[in-house]
C-alpha angles and dihedrals in degrees: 000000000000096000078158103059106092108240095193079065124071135177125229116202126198103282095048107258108146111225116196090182139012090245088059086050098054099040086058095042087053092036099053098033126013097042092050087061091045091043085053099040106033105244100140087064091043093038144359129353119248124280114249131189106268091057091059085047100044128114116245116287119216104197112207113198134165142110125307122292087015084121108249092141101051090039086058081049088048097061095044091042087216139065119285114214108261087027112147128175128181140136083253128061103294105153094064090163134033121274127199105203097199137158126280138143093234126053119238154123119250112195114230108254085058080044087064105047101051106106086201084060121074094209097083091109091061088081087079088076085062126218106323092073108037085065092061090048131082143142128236124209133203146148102262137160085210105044076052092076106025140012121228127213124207128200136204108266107257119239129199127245134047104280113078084039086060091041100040078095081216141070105264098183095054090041084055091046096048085058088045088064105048105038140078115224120030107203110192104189124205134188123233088231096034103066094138125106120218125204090259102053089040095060087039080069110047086054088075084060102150105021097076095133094074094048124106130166124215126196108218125194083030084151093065091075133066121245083258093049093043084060100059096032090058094049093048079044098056088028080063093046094053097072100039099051104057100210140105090234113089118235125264103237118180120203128213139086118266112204128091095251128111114272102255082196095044087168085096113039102119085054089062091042093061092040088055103056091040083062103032090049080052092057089033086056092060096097100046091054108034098102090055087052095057101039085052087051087054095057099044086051100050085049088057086053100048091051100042089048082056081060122043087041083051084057095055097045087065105046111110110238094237131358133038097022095143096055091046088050093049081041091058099044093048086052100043100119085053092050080047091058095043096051089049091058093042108045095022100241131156114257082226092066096063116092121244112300087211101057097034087062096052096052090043092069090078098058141097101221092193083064100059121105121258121238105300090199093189098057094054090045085055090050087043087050095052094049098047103038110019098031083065092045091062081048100070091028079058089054098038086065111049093056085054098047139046112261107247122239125206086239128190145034096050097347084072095127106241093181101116093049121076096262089057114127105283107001126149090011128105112340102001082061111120100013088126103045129100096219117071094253102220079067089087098059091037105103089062099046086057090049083067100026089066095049089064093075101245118212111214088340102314129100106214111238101255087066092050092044094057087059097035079059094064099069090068094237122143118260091237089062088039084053098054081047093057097052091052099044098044084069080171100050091213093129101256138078120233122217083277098033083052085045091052103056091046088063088047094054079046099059091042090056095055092061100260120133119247125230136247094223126034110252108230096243089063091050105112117254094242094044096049104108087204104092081198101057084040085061098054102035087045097038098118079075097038 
């Protein structure tokens, strides 16, 4: 990770540590302030396992989960554009473990107990989950310009019903919010004709409570529907989500179908298009913030601590030195939300930086709270000092090198930029339309604009622009946008529009309203033939009357 930070380079912060990276940066920071405070207060039993090396030094990790035959397995095949060892893809569940698809020269599958053992690897703490899991885990290796970029994770597809929740052998929420924490982009994939959400994959995501920035949903198969159907299908979709995310924000979907076989709906296949690079330019974005992502889960994560170690020190406060220690603990647990409350008040905390009362109070039943450790007021200054003073500082060394250095791009298998062919995104559309051809384009519409063109009273060939405004009106544009068409049509800023000025600005109001976007500049192929100042490009675009 972090091919892109300088390591000649090196940031000093105010109290003199050198930092060559900001990974560097980041695993001292956690190392000498924020573990101290989780060591003292528990939270690696109540929470979340220590960071280790290997997770500060990782690629960015894209985690796909949804229910079984959405196509996670052939959207993984999709990027990579080939198979990837342990693939299998069927109508039924196929994917029954979790695979870490991941970089290596040679290709290979490594079982998961060497997988967690591996220091190089950040998934040791997954031992913690025995030995049911660790046979549905593996990861599998392979030469890759992708994988060089990034690492993807696949899950088991999710059924509906009680029964393989019961039989998994493993918690599959907390396994899913172990990898919530740790990655950096959470795709969630839905079927056009699988909208429902069953108990299990709702409470899959509601395990990723909290990290709601890195999710994203994708609607896959999207081309097996008509426009009508799409529709229907998308609203029932985001009617679903909405009880199951719980935010204000509305969810980012993305529409298309991700798999290398013909559209069997090709009406909206521009619309697909789109939908892919938007998501393909979000992937494509990992690298380059990646070190913002983990330097914002560090901070999330020092603010859990601060708060747990509140509470646990609280606890103790009030536990009585010698009789009666079992009634006060079931006391306190009873009244957590209220010592929430308190300790937001006290200490001026956000009520959304406090974990789950629910679950608290359920783990807090296996504690002695007479054993847990008093208010150590200089660890939580230390943790207060590093958020306010050297987390900036990472800030600007962040920035600092990515003015220096090149931003890096997840690149390869269907990343391979086609923009410069003629399937590339938009060619040959709008106002790209008519770059390779020989004619001046606007020349095909030409004999209607100068239908209109002559009814608005033209004075030595030019129609004034108040003429050209009242028809330009007509097409309901803003006058912001009508504006921005003027300026490019009047290529002689003399105030008037000749008959293929006029012609000209008549095909821009046409590619606007059909939804494409103008430029800021006129591409030379739109430039009308009398106004090109090139005698050679006059010849071929005029040679009919050559």
């Amino acid at each position: 990770m972090f091919t892109w930070v300088n390591k000649e380079q090196g940031g000093r912060n105010k109290e003199g540590d050198m930092f060559q990276t900001v990974t560097e940066g980041l695993q001292s920071l956690y190392t000498k302030k924020l573990l101290p405070l989780e060591e003292t207060y528990l939270f690696h039993e109540f929470h979340s396992p220590a960071l280790e090396e290997a997770d500060f030094q990782s690629k960015p990790m894209v985690l796909l989960v949804g229910q079984y035959s959405t196509g996670k397995t052939t959207f993984i095949r999709y990027l990579l554009e080939q198979d990837f060892p342990g693939m299998r893809i069927g109508p039924e569940p196929t994917t029954d473990g979790f695979i870490a698809v991941m970089y290596n020269e040679n290709e290979g599958v490594v079982p998961g107990n060497a997988l967690v053992v591996d220091p190089k690897k950040p998934f040791r703490k997954l031992n913690a989950f025995g030995n049911a899991f660790l046979n549905r885990f593996i990861c599998s290796q392979m030469p890759n310009q992708v994988l060089q970029s990034i690492s993807i994770i696949d899950t088991p597809g999710i059924l509906s019903g009680e029964k393989q929740r019961i039989s998994r052998g493993y918690d599959f929420s907390e396994v899913l919010r172990w990898f919530g924490e740790r990655v950096d982009r959470i795709i969630l994939l839905f079927d056009a004709h699988k909208l429902d959400i069953s108990d299990e994959f709702s409470e899959a995501i509601k395990a990723f409570r909290g990290q709601d920035d890195k999710i994203r949903v994708v609607l896959n198969k999207a081309d097996q529907v008509d426009t009508q159907q799409l529709m229907r299908v998308y609203g029932a979709l985001m009617w679903s989500l909405g009880k199951v995310i719980n935010t204000p924000e509305v969810v980012r979907v993305y529409l298309g179908s991700f798999w290398a076989k013909p559209l069997q709906n090709p009406e909206n296949r521009r619309l697909f298009e789109a939908e892919t690079q938007d998501l393909f330019r979000d992937i494509q974005s990992l690298p380059r913030k990646a070190a913002l992502r983990k330097l914002n889960d560090l901070i999330k994560r020092a603010r859990l601590a601060k708060v747990h170690a509140y509470i646990i020190s609280y606890l103790k406060k009030e536990m009585p030195s010698l009789f009666g220690k079992e009634k006060k603990k079931e006391e306190l647990i009873a009244h957590l939300p209220e010592i929430y409350q308190l300790l937001q008040r006290e200490h001026h905390i956000s009520p959304g930086d406090f974990p789950n009362v629910s679950k608290m109070q359920e783990q807090l039943l296996h504690y002695d709270f007479s054993k847990f450790p008093s208010l150590k007021v200089k660890l939580i200054e230390s943790v207060d000092r590093m958020l306010s003073t050297k987390i900036s500082g990472l800030m600007n060394m962040i920035r600092e090198e990515e003015s220096k250095r090149p931003s890096q791009m997840v690149m390869g298998g269907a990343f391979e930029d086609s923009s410069e062919g003629p399937f590339g995104h938009g060619y040959g559309e709008g106002i790209s339309a008519g770059a390779d051809t020989e004619d001046w384009i606007v020349s095909r519409d030409k004999h209607r604009y100068d239908e209109i063109f002559y009814t608005l009273m033209p004075i030595n060939g030019k129609v004034t622009g108040i003429n050209a405004k009242k028809e330009m009106m007509n097409s309901r544009l803003p006058n912001t946008v009508l504006g921005k068409i003027w300026k490019l049509a009047d290529c002689d800023k003399d105030g008037m529009l000749d008959d293929e000025e006029f012609s000209l600005a008549q095909h821009l109001i046409k590619i606007k309203l059909e939804g494409f976007e103008l430029p800021t500049v006129l591409p030379s192929h739109l430039v009308p033939p009398s106004h090109r100042k090139n005698t050679t490009a006059d010849i071929l675009y005029n040679h009919q009357e050559d």
